[in-house]
C-alpha positions in Angstrom: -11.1 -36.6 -10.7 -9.0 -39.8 -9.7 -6.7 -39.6 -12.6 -6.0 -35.9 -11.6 -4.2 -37.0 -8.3 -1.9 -38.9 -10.5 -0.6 -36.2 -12.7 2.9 -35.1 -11.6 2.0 -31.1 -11.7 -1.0 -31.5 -9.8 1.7 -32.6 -6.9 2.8 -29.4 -5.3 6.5 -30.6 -4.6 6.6 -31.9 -8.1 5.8 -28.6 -10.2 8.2 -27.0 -8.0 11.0 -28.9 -8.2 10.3 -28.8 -11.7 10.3 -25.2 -11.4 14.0 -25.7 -9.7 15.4 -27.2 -12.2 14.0 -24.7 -15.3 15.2 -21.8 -12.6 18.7 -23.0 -11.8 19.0 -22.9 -15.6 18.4 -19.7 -15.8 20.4 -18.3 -12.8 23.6 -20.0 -14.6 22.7 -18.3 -18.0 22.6 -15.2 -16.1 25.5 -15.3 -14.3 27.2 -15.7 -18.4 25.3 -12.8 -19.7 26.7 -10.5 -17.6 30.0 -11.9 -16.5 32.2 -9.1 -18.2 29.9 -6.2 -16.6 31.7 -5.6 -12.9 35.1 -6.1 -14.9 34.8 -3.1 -18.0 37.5 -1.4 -16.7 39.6 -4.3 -16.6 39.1 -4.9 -20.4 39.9 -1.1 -20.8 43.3 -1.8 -19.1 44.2 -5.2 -20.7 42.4 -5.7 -23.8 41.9 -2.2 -25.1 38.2 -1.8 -24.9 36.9 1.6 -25.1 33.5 2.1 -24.1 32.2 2.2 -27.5 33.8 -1.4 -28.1 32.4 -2.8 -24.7 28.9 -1.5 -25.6 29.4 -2.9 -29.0 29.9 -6.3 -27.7 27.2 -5.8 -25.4 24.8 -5.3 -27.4 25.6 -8.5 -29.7 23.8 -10.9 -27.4 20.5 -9.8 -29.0 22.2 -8.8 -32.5 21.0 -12.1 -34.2 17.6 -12.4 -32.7 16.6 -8.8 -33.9 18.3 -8.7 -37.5 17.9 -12.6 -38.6 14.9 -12.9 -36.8 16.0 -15.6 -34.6 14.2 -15.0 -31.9 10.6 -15.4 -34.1 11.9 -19.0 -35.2 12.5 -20.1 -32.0 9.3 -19.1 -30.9 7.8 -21.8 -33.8 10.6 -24.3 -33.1 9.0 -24.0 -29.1 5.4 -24.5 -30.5 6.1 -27.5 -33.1 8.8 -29.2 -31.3 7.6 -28.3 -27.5 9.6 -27.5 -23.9 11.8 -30.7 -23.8 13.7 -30.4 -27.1 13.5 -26.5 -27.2 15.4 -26.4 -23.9 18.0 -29.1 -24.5 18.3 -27.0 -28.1 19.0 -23.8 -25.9 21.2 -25.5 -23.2 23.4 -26.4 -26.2 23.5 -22.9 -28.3 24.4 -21.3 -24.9 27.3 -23.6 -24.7 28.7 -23.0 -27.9 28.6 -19.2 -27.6 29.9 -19.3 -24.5 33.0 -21.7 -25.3 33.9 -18.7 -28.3 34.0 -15.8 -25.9 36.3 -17.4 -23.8 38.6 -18.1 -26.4 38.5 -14.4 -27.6 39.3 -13.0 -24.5 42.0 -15.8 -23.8 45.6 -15.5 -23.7 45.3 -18.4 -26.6 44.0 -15.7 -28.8 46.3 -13.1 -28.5 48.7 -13.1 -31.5 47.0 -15.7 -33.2 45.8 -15.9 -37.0 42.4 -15.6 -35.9 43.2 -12.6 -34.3 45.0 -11.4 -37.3 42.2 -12.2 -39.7 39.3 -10.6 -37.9 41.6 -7.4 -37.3 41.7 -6.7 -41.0 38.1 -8.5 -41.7 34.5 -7.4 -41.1 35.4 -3.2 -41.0 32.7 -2.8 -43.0 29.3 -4.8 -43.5 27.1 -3.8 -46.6 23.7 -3.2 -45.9 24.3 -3.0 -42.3 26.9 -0.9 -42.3 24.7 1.9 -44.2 21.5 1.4 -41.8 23.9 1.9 -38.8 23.1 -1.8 -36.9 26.7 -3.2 -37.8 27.7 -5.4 -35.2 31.4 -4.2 -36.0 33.7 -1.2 -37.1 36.5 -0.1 -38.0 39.1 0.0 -35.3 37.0 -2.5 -33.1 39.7 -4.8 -31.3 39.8 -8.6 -32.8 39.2 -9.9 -29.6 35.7 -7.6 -29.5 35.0 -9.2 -31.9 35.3 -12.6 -31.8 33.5 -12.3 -28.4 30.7 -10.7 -30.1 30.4 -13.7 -32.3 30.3 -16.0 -29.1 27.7 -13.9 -27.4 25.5 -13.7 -30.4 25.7 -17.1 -30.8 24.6 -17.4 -27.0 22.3 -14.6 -27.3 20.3 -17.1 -29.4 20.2 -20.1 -27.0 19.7 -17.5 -24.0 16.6 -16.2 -25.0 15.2 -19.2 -26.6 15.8 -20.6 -22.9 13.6 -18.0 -21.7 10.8 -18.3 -23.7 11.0 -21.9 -23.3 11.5 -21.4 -19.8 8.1 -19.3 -19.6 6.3 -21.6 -21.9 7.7 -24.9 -19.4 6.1 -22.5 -15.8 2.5 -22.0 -17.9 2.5 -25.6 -19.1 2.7 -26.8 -15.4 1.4 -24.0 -13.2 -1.8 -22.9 -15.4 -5.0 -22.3 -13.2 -2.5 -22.9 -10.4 0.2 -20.1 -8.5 1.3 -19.1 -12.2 2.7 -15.5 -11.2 4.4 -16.3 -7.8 6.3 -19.4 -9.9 7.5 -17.2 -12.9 8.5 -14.3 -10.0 10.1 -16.7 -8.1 12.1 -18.1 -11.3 12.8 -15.0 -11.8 13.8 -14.1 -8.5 16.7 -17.1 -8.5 17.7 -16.0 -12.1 18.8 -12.5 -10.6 21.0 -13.8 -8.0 23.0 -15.0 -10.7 23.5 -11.0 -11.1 25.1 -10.8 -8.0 26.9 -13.7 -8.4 28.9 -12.2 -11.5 29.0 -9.4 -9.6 31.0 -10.1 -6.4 32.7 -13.7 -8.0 34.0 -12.6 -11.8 36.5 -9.6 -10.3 37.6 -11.7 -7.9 38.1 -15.2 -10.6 39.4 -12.3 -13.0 42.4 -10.6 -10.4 42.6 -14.5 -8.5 46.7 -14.5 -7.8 47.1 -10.8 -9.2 48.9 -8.5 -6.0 46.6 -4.8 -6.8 49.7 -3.0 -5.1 52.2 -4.9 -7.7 53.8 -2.9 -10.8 52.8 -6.0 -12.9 49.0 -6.4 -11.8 47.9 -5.5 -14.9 49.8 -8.5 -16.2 48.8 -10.8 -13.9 44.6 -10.5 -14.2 43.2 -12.8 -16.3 39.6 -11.9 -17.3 39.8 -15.3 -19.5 38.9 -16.9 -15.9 35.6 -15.1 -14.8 34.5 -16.5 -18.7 35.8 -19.6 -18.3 33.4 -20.0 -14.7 30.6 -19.2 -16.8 31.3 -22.2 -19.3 31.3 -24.1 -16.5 27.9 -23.2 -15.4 26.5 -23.4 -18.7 27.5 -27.0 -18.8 25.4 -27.2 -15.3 22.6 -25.5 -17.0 22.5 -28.1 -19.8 22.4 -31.0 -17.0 19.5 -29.3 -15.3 17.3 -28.8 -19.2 18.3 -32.8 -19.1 16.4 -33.7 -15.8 13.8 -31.7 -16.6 13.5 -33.0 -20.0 12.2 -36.2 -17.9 10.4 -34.9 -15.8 8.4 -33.5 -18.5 8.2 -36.4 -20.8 6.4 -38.6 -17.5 4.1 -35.4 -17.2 2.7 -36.3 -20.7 2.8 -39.6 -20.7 0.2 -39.1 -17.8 -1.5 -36.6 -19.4 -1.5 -37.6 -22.9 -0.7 -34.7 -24.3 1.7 -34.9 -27.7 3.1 -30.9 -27.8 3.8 -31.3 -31.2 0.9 -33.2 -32.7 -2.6 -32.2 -30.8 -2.1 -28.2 -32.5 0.2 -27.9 -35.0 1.5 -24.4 -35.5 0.4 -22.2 -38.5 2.0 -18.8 -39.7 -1.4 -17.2 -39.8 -2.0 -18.0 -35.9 0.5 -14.9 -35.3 -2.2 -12.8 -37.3 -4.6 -13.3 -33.8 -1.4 -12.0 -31.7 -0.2 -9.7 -33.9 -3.6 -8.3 -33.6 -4.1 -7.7 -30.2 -3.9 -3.9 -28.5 -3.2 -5.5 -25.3 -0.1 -7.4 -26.9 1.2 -4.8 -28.7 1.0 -2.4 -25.0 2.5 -5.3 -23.2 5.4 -5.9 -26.0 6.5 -2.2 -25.8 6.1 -2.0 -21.8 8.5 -5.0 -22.1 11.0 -3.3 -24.3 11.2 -0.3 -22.5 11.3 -1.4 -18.9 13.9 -3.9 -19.5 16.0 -1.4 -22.0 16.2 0.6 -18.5 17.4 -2.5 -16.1 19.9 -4.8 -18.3 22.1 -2.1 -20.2 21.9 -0.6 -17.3 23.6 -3.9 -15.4 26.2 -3.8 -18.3 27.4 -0.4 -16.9 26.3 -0.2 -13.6 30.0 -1.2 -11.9 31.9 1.4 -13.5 29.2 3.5 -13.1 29.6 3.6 -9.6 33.1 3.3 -9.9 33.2 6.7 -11.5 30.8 8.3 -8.7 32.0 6.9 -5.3 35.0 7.8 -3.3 36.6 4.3 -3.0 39.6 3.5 -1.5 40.8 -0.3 -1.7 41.8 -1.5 1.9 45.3 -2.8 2.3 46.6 -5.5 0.4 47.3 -7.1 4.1 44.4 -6.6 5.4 41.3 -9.0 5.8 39.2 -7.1 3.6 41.4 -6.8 0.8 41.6 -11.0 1.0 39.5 -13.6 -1.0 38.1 -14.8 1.9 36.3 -12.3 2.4 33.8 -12.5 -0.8 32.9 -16.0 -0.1 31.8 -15.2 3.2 29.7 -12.1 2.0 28.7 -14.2 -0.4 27.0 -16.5 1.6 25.5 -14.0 3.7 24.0 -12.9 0.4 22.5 -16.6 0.1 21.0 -16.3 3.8 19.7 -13.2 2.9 17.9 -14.5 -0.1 16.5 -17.9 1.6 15.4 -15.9 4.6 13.5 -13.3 3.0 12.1 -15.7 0.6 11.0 -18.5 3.0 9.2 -15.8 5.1 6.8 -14.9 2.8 5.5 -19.0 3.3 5.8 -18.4 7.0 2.6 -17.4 9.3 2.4 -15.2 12.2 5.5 -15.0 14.8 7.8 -16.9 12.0 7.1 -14.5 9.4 8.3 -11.6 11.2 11.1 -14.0 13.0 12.7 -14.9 9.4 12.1 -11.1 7.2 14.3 -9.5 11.0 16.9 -12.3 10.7 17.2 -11.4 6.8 17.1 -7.5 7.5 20.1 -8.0 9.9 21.9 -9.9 7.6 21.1 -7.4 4.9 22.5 -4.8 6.9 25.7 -7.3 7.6 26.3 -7.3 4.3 26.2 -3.9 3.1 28.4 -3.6 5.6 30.9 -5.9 4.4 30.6 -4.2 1.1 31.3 -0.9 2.5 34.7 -2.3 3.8 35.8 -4.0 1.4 35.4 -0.8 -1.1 33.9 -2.4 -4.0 32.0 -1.3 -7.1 30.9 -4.4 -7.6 29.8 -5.8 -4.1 27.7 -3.1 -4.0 25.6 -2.9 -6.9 25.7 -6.9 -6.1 23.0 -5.9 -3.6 20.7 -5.4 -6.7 18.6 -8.5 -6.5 18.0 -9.1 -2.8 15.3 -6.8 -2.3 13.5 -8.4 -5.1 13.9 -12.1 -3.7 12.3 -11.2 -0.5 9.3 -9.1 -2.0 8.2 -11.4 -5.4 6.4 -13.7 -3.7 4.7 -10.9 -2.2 4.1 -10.0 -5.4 3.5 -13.2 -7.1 1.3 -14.2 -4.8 -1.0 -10.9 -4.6 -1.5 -10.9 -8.8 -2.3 -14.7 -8.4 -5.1 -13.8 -5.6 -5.7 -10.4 -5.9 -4.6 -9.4 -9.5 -3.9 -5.8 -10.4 -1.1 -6.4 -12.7 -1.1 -3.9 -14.9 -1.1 -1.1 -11.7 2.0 -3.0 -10.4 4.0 -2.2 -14.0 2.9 1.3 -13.6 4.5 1.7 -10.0 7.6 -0.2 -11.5 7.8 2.5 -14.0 7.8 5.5 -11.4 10.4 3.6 -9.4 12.5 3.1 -12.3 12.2 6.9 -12.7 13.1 8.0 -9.4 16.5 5.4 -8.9 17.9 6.1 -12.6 17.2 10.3 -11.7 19.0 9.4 -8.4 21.9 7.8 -9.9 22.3 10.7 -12.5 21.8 13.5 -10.4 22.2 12.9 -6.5 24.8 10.4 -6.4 27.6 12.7 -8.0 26.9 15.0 -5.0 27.7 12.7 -2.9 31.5 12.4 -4.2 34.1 12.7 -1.4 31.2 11.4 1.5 32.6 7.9 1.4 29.9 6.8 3.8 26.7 8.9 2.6 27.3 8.0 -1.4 27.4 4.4 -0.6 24.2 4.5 1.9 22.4 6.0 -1.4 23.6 4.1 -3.8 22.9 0.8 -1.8 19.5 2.1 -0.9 19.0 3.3 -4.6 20.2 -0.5 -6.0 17.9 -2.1 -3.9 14.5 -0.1 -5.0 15.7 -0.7 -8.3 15.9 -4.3 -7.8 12.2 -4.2 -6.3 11.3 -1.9 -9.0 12.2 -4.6 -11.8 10.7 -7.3 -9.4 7.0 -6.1 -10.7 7.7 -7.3 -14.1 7.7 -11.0 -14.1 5.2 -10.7 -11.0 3.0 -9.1 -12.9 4.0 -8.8 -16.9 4.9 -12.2 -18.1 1.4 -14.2 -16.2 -0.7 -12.0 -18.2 0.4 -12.9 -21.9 -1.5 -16.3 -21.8 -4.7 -13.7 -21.0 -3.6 -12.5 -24.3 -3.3 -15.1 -27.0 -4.6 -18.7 -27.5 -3.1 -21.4 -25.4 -1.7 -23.0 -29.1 0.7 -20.2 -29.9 2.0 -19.0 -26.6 5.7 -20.3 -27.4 5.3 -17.7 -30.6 3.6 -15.2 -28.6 6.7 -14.8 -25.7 9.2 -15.0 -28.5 7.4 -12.2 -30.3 7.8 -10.0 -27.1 11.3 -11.4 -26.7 12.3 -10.0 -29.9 10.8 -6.4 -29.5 12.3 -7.3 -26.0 15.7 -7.8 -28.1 15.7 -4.7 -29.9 16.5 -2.4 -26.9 18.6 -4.9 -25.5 20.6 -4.4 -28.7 20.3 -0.7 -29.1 21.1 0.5 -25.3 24.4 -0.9 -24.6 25.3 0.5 -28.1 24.1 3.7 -27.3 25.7 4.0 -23.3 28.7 3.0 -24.6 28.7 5.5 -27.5 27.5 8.2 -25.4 30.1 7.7 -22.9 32.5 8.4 -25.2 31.0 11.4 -27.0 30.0 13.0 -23.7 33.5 12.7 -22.5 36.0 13.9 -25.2 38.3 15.2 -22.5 38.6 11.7 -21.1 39.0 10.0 -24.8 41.3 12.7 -26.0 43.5 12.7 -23.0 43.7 8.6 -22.9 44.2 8.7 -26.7 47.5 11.4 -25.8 48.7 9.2 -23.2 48.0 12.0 -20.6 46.5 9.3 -18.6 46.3 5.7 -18.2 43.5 3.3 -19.7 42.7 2.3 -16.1 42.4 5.7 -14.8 40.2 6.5 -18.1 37.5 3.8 -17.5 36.7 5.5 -13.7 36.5 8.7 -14.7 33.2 9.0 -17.1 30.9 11.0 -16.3 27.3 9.1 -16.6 24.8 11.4 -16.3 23.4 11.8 -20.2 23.3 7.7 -20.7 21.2 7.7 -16.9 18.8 10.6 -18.2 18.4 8.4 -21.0 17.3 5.4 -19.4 15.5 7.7 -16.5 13.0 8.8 -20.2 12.7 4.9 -20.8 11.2 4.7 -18.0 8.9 7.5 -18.4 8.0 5.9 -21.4 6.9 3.0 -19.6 4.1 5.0 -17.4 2.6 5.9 -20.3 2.3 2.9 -21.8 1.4 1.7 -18.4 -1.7 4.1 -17.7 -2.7 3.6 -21.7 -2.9 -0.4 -21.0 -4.6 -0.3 -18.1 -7.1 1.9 -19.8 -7.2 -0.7 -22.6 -7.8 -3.7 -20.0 -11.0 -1.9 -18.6 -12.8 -1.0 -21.9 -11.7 -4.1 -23.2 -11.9 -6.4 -20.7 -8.7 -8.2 -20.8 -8.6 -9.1 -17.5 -4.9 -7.9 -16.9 -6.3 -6.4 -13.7 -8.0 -10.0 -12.4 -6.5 -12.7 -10.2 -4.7 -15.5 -12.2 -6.8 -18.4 -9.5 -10.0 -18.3 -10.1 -11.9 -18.8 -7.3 
């Protein structure tokens, strides 16, 4: 019991700063992963990206992990080589990736060989080509291309970060406050949404005059890449530190990740074999098939269903100045609502009014400055304030599997609410941004109940020994929709709006008026059936947990 007090997790601030460090990680990958989704129109109008194309290279962050199985033998590189080197491993492949869409995108790139080659190269893909899962076609700009290379390549260290991220939170939160650690990872991860959100248009148009005849040729989306390199780099520091951290943790422990339980190909027979596995891999699949696509499009999206008008060029909420402050009023939002959930009595209430006012702020701002983008940047506040909530209750209380089942109605109702009700609401400037703000921000709560309540339960699942495999076997079912569904919304876009295609294609209008004038309601009834999808599986799996006794439905401290 005396050696216990010595062991670095069993130290409250230690774990959690440890938990910082894996977090911050994540919140700069994030930030990368969807750094071109508040400027699609913008690669409409200067790189010649139609929908399809954009949705293409989308879905090529996962293309790798699905087809070359990537994803599985990441999962055995976690469990044979452990956290430390998987991470550093992750940190790096992000990196790379990352430095070869910025190039594509670049002005360096434009007119080049390279751009040349890959313009009359890779049109058609045997095999692939035939089963319809090319990550190419015919007609696909070079510079598509390329970048789909780069965020394949950075597809693989992503999501090897996250399932080395999840393994790293079990390895030092176990028997402990496992599900309010992974939501609150979680939590931090998603403000790197909003960051892309409100920061890449503004990086992308930095020095570009809107009202100008030569705006077009002054945005550089090459910029709002090139910030993401930069926190990739960060993120690699951060896998560093914590690669110490975790090396003193065993050498107090005595654990050897690598040696104690070696990892054998049959082990995945005990997961593979599990009901409850199988219902949570699927839930997975389908509830975050609905949320990230969905990011990917969710800008234009309300770009094509608001009545925006940009403020002057003159005045203050046209200026740059303006985004960093809202920006930081999105940061006291966050730490307010978050810190309140560890605050008791008077204090509690004193911090969650403080954030609500500064929610309220902020929307405002939003409002003003007329921007797609601010606005669905609200996405993730919501969630920040209310996973603890959630952590903390499935850590205590339990009832997981009933949270994913309310996730799934609320998924329902915002993606019905976007495809439906929103549209009305064309030409009430004020009203259609009150609902979509207060449709975002369910939706952000909505996907809050995942990692609350989703993730904690897979090491209820499986043995301790393949838990790395395990996660990257949900990661790649995971993968597959998070291939398939930008494909798809970008494809349907297109089909479901020949007049727009036809009449862009004729020169009747312009490529930037052509990427705000979709209509989005098939892709959101599609997603709206994902999630239906979902509460099924849900009510099957908690039906599963009670005959079964899984224990999805029990506290994760035992008391």
């Amino acid at each position: 019991m005396t050696d216990k007090i010595t062991v670095l997790r069993d130290k409250a601030a230690v774990r959690w700063t440890a938990l910082v460090f894996l977090a911050f990680a994540m919140f700069c990958s994030y930030i990368f992963m969807d750094i071109l989704s508040p400027i699609k129109d913008l690669m409409q109008s200067t790189r010649g990206w139609s929908s399809t194309a954009f949705g293409t290279m989308q879905g090529s962050e996962t293309f790798l992990n699905v087809f070359i199985f990537f994803l599985i033998f990441a999962g055995i590189i976690l469990d044979k080589m452990g956290v430390r080197f998987t991470a550093i491993l992750s940190g790096a492949v992000m990196l790379i990736g990352a430095c070869i869409k910025w190039y594509a995108v670049s002005e360096s790139f434009i007119g080049s060989g390279l751009e040349g080659w890959f313009t009359t190269h890779l049109n058609y893909i045997p095999v692939f080509q035939e089963l319809g899962i090319s990550p190419f076609y015919e007609g696909m700009p070079a510079s598509a291309k390329v970048a789909s290379v780069g965020f394949m390549i950075f597809g693989c260290g992503v999501e090897m970060a996250g399932i080395t991220v999840s393994r790293g939170i079990v390895k030092w939160f176990k028997g402990r406050e496992m599900a309010l650690a992974m939501g609150s990872e979680m939590a931090l991860a998603r403000l790197g949404v909003a960051t892309c959100m409100i920061f890449s248009p503004l990086i992308a148009k930095w020095g570009a005059d809107e009202a100008s005849a030569t705006f077009l040729q002054d945005v550089n989306v090459a910029n709002s890449v090139a910030f993401g390199v930069i926190l990739l780099m960060i993120a690699l520091i951060m896998f560093i530190i914590y690669f110490f951290m975790d090396k003193k943790l065993d050498a107090q422990t005595g654990e050897a990740e690598e040696k104690d339980d070696p990892f054998r190909i049959k082990d995945l027979g005990g997961i593979l074999s599990s009901w409850g596995f199988w219902l949570v891999a699927l839930l997975c699949v389908l509830y975050y098939s609905a949320i990230f696509p969905f990011q990917k499009y969710a800008v234009n999206m309300l770009q094509c269903n608001l009545t925006l008008t940009p403020p002057e060029t003159t005045s203050f909420w046209a200026s740059n100045t303006v985004t960093f402050i809202q920006y930081g009023i999105m940061l006291f939002v966050a730490a307010f609502s978050f810190i309140s959930n560890f605050r008791k009595g008077v204090q509690k209430y004193v911090f969650l009014g403080i954030a609500v006012v500064a929610l309220i702020v902020y929307c405002y701002m939003g409002y003003m400055r007329q921007s797609a983008a601010a606005i669905f940047a609200v996405f993730p506040l919501l969630a920040v304030g209310i996973t603890p909530i959630l952590g903390k209750y499935v850590d205590t209380k339990g009832k997981a599997a009933s949270m994913l089942m309310i996730g799934s109605i609320l998924l329902i109702v915002c993606h019905l609410t976007f495809a439906f009700l929103l549209p009305l609401c064309q030409g009430s400037a004020i009203g259609g941004v009150i609902l979509a703000y207060i449709t975002i921000l369910v939706l952000g709560a909505s996907f809050s109940l995942v990692p609350a309540s989703l993730w904690p339960s897979v090491p209820k699942l499986v043995d301790q020994k393949v838990i790395g495999s395990a996660y990257a076997l949900i990661f790649w079912i995971q993968n597959i929709g998070l291939w398939l569904f930008p494909l798809l919304i970008g494809k349907i876009l297109d089909k479901t709006n020949p007049q727009v295609v036809s009449d862009l294609n004729a020169g009747i209008i312009t490529a930037e008026e052509a990427a705000t004038s979709y209509n989005y309601t098939v892709p959101l009834l599609m997603l709206a059936l994902l999630g239906v999808a979902a509460l099924i599986l849900g009510i099957v799996l908690k039906g599963v947990d009670k005959k079964k006794k899984l224990g999805l439905e029990l506290p994760n401290i035992k008391s």
